[in-house]
C-alpha positions as CSV (number, residue, x, y, z in Angstrom):
1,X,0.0,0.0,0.0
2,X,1.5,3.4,-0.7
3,X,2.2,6.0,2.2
4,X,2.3,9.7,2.0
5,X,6.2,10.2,3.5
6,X,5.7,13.6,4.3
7,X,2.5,13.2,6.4
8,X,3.2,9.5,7.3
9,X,0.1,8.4,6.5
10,X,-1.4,5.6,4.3
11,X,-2.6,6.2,0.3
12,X,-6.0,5.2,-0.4
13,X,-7.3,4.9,-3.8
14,X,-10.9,4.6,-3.2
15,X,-13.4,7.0,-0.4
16,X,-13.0,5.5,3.1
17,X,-15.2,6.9,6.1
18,X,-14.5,6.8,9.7
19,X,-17.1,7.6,12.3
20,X,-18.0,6.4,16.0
21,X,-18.2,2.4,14.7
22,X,-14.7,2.8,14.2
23,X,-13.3,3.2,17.5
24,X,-14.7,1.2,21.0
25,X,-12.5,1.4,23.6
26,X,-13.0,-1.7,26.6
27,X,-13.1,-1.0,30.0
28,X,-10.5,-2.6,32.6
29,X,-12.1,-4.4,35.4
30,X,-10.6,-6.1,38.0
31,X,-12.6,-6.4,40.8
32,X,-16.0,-7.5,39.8
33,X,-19.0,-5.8,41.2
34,X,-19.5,-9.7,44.1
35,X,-16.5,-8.3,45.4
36,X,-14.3,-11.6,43.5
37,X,-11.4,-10.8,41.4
38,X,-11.2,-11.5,37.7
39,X,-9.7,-15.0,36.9
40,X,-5.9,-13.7,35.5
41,X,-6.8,-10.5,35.9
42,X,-3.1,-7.9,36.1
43,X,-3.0,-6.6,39.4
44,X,-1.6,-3.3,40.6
45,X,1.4,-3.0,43.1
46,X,-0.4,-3.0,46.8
47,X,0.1,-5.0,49.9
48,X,-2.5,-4.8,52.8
49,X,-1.9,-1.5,54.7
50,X,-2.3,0.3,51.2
51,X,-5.5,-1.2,50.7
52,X,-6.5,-0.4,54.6
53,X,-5.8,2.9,54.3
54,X,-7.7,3.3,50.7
55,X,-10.5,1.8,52.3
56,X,-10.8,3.6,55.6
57,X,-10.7,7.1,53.5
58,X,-12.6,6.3,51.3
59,X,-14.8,5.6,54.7
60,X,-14.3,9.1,56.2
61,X,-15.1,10.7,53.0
62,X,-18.6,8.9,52.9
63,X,-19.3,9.6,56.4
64,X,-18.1,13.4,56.0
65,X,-20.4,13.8,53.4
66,X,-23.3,12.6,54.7
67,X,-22.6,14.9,57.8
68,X,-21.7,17.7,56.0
69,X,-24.9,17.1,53.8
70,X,-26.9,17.0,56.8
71,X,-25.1,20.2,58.1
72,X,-26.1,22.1,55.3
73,X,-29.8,21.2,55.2
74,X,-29.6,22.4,59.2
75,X,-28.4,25.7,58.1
76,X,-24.9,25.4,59.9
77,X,-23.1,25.6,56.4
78,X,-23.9,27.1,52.9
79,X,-23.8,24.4,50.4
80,X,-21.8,20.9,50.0
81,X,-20.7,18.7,46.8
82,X,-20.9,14.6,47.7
83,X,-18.8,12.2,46.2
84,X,-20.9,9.4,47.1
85,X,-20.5,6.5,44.4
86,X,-17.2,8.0,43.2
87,X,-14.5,7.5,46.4
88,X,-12.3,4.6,44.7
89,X,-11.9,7.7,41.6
90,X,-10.3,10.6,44.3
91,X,-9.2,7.7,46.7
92,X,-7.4,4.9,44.7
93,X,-5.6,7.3,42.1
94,X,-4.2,9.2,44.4
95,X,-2.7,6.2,46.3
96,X,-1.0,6.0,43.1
97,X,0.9,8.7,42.9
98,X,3.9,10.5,44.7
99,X,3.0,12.8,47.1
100,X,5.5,15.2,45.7
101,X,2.8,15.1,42.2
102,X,0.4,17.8,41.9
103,X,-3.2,17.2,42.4
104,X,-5.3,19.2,40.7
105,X,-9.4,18.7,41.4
106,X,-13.0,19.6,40.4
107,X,-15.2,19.6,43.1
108,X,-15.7,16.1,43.8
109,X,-11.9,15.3,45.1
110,X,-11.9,15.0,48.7
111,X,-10.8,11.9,48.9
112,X,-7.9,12.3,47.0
113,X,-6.8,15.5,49.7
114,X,-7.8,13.0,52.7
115,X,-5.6,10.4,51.3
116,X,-2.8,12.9,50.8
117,X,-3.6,13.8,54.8
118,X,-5.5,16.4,55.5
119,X,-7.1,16.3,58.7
120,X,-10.7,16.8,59.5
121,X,-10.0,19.5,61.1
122,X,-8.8,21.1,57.9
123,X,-11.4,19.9,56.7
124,X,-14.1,21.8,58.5
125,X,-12.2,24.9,59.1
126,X,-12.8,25.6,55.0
127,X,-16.0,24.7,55.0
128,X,-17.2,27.0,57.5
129,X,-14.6,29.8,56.6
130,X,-13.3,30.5,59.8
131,X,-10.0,32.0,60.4
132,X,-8.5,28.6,60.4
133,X,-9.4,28.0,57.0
134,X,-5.8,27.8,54.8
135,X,-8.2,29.9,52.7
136,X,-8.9,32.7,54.8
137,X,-12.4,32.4,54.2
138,X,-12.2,33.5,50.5
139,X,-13.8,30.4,49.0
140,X,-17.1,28.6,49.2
141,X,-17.9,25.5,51.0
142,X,-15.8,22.4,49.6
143,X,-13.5,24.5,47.6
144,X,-9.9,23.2,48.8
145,X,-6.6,23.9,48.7
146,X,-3.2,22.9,50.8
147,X,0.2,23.8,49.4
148,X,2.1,21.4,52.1
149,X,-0.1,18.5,50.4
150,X,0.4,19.5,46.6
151,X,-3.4,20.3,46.2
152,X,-4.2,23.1,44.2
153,X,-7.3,25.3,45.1
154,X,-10.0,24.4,43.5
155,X,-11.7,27.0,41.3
156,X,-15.6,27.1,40.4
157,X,-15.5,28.2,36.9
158,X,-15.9,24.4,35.1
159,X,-12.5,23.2,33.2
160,X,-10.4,26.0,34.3
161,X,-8.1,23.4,35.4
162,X,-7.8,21.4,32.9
163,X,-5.2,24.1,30.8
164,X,-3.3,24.6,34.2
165,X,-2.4,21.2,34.6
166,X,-0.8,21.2,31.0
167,X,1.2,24.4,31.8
168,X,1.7,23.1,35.3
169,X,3.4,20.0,34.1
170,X,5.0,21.7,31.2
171,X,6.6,23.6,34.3
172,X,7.6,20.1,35.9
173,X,9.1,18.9,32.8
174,X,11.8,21.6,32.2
175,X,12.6,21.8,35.8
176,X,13.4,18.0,35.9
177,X,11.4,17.2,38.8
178,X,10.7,13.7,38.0
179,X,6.8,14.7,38.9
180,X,3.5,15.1,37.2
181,X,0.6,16.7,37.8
182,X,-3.2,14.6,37.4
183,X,-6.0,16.7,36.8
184,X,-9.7,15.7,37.6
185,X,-12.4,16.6,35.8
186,X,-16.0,15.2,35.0
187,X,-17.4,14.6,31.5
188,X,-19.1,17.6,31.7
189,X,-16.2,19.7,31.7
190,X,-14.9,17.8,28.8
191,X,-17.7,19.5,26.9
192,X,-15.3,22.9,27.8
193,X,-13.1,24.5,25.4
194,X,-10.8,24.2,27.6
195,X,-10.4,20.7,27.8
196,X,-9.6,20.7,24.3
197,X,-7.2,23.2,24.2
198,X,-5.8,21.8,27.2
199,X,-5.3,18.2,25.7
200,X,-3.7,19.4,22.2
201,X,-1.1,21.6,23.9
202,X,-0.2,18.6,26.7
203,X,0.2,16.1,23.3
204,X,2.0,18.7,21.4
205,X,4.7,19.2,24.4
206,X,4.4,16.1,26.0
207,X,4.1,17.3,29.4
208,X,4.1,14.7,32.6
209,X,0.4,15.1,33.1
210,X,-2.7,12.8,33.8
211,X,-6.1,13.7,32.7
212,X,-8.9,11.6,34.7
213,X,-12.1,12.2,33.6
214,X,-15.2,11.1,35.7
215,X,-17.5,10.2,33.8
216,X,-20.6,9.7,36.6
217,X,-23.4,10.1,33.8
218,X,-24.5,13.3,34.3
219,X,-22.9,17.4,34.4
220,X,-25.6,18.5,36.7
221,X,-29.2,17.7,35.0
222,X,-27.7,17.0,31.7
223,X,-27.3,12.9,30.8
224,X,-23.9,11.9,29.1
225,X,-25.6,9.5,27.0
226,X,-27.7,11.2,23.9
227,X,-26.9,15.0,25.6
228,X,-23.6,15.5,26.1
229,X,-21.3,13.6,23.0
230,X,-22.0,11.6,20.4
231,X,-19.3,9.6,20.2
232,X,-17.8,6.6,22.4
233,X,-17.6,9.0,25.9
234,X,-14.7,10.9,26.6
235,X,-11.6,8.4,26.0
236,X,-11.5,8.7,22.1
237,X,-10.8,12.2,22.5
238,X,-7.4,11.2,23.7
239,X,-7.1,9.1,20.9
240,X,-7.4,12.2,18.6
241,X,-5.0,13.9,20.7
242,X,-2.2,11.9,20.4
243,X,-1.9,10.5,23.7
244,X,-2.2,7.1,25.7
245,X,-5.8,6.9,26.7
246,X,-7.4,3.9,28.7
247,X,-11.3,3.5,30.3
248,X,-11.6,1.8,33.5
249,X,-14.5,1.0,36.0
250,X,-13.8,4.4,38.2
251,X,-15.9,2.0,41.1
252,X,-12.9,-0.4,41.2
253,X,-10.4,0.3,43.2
254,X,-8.2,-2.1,41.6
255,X,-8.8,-0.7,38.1
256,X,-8.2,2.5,39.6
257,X,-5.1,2.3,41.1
258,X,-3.5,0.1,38.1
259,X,-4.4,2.6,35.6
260,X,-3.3,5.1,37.8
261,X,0.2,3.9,38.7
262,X,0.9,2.9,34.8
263,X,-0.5,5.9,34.0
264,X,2.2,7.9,36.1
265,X,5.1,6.2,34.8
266,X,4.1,7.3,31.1
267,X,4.0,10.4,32.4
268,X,7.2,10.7,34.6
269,X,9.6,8.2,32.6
270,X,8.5,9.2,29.3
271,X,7.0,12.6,29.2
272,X,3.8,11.1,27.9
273,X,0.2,12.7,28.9
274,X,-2.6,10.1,29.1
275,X,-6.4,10.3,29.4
276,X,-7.6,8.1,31.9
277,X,-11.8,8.1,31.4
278,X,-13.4,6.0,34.5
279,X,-17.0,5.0,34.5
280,X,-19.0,5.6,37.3
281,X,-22.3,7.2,39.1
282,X,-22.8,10.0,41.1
283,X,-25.2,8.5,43.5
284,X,-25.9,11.8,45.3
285,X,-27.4,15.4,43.7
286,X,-24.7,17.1,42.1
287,X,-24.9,19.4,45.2
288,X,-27.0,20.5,48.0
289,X,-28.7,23.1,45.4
290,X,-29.8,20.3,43.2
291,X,-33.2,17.6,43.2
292,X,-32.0,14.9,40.9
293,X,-35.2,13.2,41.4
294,X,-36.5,15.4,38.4
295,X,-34.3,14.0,36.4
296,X,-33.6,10.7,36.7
297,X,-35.6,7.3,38.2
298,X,-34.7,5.6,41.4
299,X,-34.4,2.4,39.5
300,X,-31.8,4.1,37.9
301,X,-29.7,5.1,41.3
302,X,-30.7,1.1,42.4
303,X,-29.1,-0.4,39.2
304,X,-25.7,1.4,40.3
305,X,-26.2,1.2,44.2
306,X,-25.5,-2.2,43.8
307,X,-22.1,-1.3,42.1
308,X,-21.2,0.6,45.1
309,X,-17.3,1.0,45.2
310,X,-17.0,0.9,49.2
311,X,-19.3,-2.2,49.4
312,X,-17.2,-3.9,46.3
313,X,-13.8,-3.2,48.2
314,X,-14.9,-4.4,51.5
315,X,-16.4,-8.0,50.2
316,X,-12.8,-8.7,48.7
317,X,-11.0,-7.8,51.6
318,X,-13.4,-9.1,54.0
319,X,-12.8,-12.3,52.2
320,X,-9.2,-12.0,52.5
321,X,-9.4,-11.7,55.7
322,X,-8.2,-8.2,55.8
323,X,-11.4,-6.6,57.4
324,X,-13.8,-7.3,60.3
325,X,-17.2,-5.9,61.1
326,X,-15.6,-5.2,64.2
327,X,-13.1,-2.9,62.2
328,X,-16.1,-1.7,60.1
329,X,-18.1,-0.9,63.2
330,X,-15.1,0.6,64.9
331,X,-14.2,3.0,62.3
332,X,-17.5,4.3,61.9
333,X,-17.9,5.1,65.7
334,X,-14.6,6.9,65.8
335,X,-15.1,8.9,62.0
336,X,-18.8,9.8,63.2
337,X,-17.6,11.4,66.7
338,X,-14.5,12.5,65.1
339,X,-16.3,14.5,62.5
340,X,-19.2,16.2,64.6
341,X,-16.6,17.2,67.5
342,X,-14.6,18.8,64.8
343,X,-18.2,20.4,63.4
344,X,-19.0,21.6,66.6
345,X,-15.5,23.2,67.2
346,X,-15.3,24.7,63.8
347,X,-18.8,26.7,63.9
348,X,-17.1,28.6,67.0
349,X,-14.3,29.8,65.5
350,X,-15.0,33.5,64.2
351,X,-14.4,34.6,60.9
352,X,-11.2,35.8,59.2
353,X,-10.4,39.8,59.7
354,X,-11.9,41.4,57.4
355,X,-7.9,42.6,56.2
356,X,-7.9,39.5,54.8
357,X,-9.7,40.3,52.0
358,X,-6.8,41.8,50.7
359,X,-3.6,39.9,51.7
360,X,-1.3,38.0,49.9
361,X,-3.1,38.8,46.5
362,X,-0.3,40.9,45.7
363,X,2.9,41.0,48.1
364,X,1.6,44.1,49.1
365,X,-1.8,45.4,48.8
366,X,-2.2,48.0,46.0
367,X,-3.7,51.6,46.5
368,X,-6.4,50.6,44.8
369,X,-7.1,47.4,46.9
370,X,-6.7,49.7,50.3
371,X,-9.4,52.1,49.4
372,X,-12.3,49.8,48.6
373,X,-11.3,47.6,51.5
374,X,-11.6,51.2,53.6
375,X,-15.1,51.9,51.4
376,X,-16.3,48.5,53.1
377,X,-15.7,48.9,56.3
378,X,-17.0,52.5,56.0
379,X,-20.0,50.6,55.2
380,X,-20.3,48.3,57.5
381,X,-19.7,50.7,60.3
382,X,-22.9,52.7,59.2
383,X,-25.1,49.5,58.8
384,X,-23.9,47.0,61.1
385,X,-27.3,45.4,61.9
386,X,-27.1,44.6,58.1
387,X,-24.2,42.3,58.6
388,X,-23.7,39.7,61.3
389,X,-20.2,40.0,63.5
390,X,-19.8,36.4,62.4
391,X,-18.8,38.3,58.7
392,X,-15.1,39.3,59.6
393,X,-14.1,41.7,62.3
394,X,-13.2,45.3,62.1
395,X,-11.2,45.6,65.4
């Protein structure tokens, strides 16, 4: 067959299409949804305190949500984001990593930042904005960040992370660090411009980065399936791109941390970006602003319930002997009082100063930034029953 040298490409003599039929990409699975292994199945590098501590976060991060969910409906904090259904994603790719890589998140990543250690104290100090909060109080509820842990904020504005995790690792790559940076991101935010731009400039420069897409079925109200692409889901994209792409079952821990640990030696040892795409569900609302009862059915949420990625993890290692209810009961005891002493504490800490507004978003503040933060107070000194004290201190 003749080839094009200068485009190394094939020469075809007769009209040829190529649409969706033409690429299918398989799924890994490891861990099959009874909690039994798949007969020859490759394995990922574990022994069993890795799998202990993947499975007690990912734990702690159901039972923080729920509390924090409950929280919110009490009117103790403004809004919450669940990961319910989606822990082994955050949990199990970040136990394959370095914790010298950079995590870069969504909204749906606390698992990956528990993993990494940060406390529940840390926890709720950000979600209540308190003066504790690493954030000074700047962001909304469940919107991160910890330099010592290599976790970037977390913006609100959909895909913005996606670009800064190329130039990121671009960054990594001349400055021979021997990291990479993973970026999460659902399938929504694929939909972004960003995400595009983002993936052609990481194949172009190939840049120690790893794309994870969480595909949980929906971006808000909107299905993936028939609304959101009509191709083969997100993973052909990398395809396009250039780069090494693989699909996994995001409710295996197994799958997860396989495709996760390959995944970062592409990226360190060879300067390759992948696209990782994992399958999953969000079983919660997208947040506490959201009713996804209107639309979808709860045979729908009972079909994937019963793919539950904490329930999958704990047959296998409850039939390896690894876990006890004992240990199940225990941890829950401990999380639950662990998390509502650390609510209770949290909700009495006052706010930031309200001179926080305005540090460390330059090394000094500018003139500009000094006279609206004077117009505020100003303000707030002539209406104070308008604001409660809770809101940041003048003194």
């Amino acid at each position: 067959m003749a080839k094009d040298k200068k485009h190394n490409m094939e020469i075809v003599t007769k009209p040829k299409w190529f649409g969706a039929e033409s690429v299918s990409i398989p799924m890994l699975q490891i861990l099959k949804e009874d909690g039994s292994l798949h007969k020859g199945a490759d394995l990922p590098e574990f022994d069993k305190a890795l799998i202990m501590k993947i499975y007690d976060t990912m734990h702690f991060i159901r039972i923080l949500d729920e509390r924090m969910i409950a929280a919110q409906r009490q009117g103790r904090i403004s809004f919450y984001l669940a990961s319910r259904g989606e822990e082994a994603e955050s949990v199990a790719s970040a136990a394959g990593l370095d914790d010298g890589d950079m995590i870069m998140g969504q909204y749906r990543e606390q698992g990956a930042l528990a993993y990494r250690g940060f406390t529940v104290e840390q926890f709720m100090n950000q979600l209540f904005s308190n003066e504790k909060d690493l954030g000074k109080g700047r962001q909304m509820p469940v919107h991160y960040g910890c330099a010592d842990l290599n976790f970037m904020t977390i913006s609100s504005p959909l895909g913005t992370q996606i670009p800064q995790a190329t130039g990121y690792a671009y960054g990594q790559k001349m400055d021979k660090t021997g990291k990479c940076t993973i970026c999460y991101f659902g399938e929504g935010a694929a939909s972004e411009g960003d995400f595009h731009a983002a993936l052609n400039m990481a194949s172009v420069y190939k840049v120690p980065v790893i794309f994870f897409c969480r595909n949980n079925g929906y971006a808000i109200s909107t299905p993936s399936q028939g609304e959101q692409y009509g191709g083969d889901g997100i993973a052909p994209r990398g395809i396009g791109y250039g780069m090494k792409t693989i699909r996994i079952d995001g409710n295996d821990v197994f799958a997860v941390l396989k495709a996760t640990q390959l995944a970062r030696k592409l990226a360190v040892e060879e300067n390759e970006p992948v696209l990782i795409e994992a399958m999953s569900y969000r079983m919660s609302a997208h947040s506490t602003s959201d009713d996804p009862t209107g639309y979808r059915t709860r045979d729908e949420e009972e079909g994937w319930r019963a793919k539950d990625p904490l329930e999958r993890l704990q047959k296998w290692m409850m039939n390896e002997g690894w876990l006890t209810e004992e240990h199940i009961e225990q941890h829950l005891e401990e999380v639950k009082a662990a998390v509502l002493a650390s609510l209770k504490e949290a909700e009495k800490v006052p706010a930031p100063h309200i001179d926080e507004l305005v540090n460390d978003v330059y090394d000094q503040p500018t003139t500009l930034l000094k006279e609206q933060l004077a117009e505020l107070k100003e303000h707030i000194a002539k209406y104070p029953d308008a604001y409660p004290k809770t809101s940041g201190r003048l003194d």
